[in-house]
C-alpha positions as CSV (number, residue, x, y, z in Angstrom):
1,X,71.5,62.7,0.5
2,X,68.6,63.3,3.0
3,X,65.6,65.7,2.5
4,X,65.5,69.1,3.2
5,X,62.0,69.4,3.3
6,X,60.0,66.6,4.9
7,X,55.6,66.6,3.5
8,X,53.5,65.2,6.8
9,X,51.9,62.0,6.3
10,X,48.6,60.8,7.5
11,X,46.8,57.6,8.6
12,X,43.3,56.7,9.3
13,X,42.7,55.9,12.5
14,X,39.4,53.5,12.6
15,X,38.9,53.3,16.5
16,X,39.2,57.1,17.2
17,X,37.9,57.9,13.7
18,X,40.5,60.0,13.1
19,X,43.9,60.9,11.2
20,X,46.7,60.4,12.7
21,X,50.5,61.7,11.3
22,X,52.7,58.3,11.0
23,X,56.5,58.4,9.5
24,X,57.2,61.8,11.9
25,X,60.8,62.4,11.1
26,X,63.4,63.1,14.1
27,X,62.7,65.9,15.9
28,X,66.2,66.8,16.5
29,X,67.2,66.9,12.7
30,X,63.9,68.6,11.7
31,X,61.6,71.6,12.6
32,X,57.7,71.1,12.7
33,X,56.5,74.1,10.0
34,X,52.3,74.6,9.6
35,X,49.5,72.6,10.0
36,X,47.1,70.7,7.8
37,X,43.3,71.7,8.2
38,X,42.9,68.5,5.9
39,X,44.6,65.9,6.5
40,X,43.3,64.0,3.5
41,X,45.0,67.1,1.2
42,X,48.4,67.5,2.7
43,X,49.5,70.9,1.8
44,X,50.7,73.3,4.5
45,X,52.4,70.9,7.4
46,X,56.0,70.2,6.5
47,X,59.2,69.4,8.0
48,X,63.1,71.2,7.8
49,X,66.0,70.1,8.2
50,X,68.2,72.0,10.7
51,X,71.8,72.8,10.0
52,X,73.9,73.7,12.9
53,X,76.3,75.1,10.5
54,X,75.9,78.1,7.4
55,X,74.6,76.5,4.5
56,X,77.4,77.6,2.4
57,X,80.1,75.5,4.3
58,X,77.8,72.6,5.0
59,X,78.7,69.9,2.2
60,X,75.5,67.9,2.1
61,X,73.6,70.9,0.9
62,X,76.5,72.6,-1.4
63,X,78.2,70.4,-3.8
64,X,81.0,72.4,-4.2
65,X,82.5,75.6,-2.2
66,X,80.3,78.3,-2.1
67,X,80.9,81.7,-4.0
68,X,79.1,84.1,-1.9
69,X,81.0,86.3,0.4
70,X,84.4,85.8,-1.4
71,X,84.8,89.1,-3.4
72,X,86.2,92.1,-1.4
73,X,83.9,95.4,-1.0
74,X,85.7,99.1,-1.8
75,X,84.2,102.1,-1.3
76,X,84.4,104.2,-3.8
């Protein structure tokens, strides 16, 4: 199974003294979410997956069918 969620990682770049992200998932799976202001404490910058399909009929996320939006609604 792959990750939803994907933490930023960070590399120290000697020449430039500075950090630089390394292991940057694909862009065309994941969305870009936050930034860090520390890039020596990841916390906020993160990666999610995109679905092109509803979560309940996508397999890799549900294990089994989903139950939502199976029950019929009366007025009454």
């Amino acid at each position: 199974m792959t990750l939803l969620i994907y933490n930023a990682k960070y590399k120290k770049d000697e020449r430039l003294n500075c950090h630089r992200e390394i292991d940057k998932p694909p862009a065309l799976l994941y969305e870009e979410l936050g930034w860090d202001r520390d890039p020596e404490n990841p916390k906020e910058k993160h990666y999610r997956k995109f679905f092109p399909c509803e979560l309940e009929k996508c397999t890799e996320v549900m294990s089994k069918p989903s139950e939502f939006a199976c029950f019929d609604i009366k007025k009454g």
